[in-house]
C-alpha positions as CSV (number, residue, x, y, z in Angstrom):
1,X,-12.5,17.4,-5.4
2,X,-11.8,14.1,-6.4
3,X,-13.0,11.0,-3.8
4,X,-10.1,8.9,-2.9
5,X,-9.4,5.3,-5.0
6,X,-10.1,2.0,-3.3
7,X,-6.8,0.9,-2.0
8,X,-6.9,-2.6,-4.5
9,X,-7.3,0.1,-7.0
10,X,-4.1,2.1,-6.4
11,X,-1.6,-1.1,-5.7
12,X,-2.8,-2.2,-9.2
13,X,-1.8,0.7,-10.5
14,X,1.5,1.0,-8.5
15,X,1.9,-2.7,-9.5
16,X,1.9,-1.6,-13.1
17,X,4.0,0.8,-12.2
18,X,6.6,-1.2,-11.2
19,X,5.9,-3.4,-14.2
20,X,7.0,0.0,-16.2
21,X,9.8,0.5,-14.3
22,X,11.2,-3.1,-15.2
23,X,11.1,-2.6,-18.6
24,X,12.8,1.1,-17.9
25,X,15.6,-1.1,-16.4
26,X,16.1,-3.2,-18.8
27,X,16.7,-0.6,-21.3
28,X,18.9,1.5,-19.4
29,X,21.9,2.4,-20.8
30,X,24.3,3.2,-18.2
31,X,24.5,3.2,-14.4
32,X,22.6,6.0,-13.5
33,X,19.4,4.9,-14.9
34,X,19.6,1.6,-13.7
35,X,20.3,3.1,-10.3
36,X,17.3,5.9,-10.8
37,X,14.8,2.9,-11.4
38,X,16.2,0.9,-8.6
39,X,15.7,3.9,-6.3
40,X,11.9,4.6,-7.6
41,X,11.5,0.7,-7.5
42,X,12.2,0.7,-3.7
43,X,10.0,3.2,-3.4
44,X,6.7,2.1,-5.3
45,X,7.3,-1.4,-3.0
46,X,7.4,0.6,0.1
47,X,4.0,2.4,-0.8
48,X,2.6,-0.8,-2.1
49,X,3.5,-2.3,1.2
50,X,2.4,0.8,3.4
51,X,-0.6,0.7,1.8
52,X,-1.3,-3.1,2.8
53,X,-0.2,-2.5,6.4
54,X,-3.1,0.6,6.5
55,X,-5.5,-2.1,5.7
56,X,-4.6,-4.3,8.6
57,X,-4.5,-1.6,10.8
58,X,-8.1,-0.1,9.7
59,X,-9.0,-4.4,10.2
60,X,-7.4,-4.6,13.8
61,X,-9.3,-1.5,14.8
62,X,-12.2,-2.6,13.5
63,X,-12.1,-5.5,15.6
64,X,-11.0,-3.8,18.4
65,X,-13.9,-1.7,18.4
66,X,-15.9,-4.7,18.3
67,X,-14.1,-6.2,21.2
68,X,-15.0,-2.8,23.3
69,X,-18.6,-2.4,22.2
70,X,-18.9,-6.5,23.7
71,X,-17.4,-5.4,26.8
72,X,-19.6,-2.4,27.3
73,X,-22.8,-4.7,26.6
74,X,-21.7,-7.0,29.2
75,X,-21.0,-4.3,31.8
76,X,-24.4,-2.1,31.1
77,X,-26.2,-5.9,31.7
């Protein structure tokens, strides 16, 4: 079973993707394939984007965690 990429690691690669997906565009020839890579545009941005949002959850946790282990020190002294 394969271990999980780094997050920088896949929005490069889902950056590149999108960088594919402009040249798909400009070399469409009729609407439907501009419209396909519009749609799998929108999408690759939204899972570059939920991707970034995970990380600054996992950071506001982090810190919240932080915040409670503080406050249980102070209450056990």
């Amino acid at each position: 079973m394969e271990k999980h990429k780094p997050s920088e690691q896949i929005i490069q690669d889902l950056d590149n993707m999108l960088s594919k997906l402009n040249a798909m565009e400009i070399i469409a020839s009729n609407e439907f394939q501009k419209n396909s890579v519009q749609v799998m545009r929108s999408l690759v941005e939204g899972q570059i984007h939920s991707i970034k949002e995970f990380d600054h959850l996992k950071k506001a946790l982090d810190l919240m965690m932080l915040q409670i282990f503080d406050v249980q020190n102070k209450v056990k002294n």
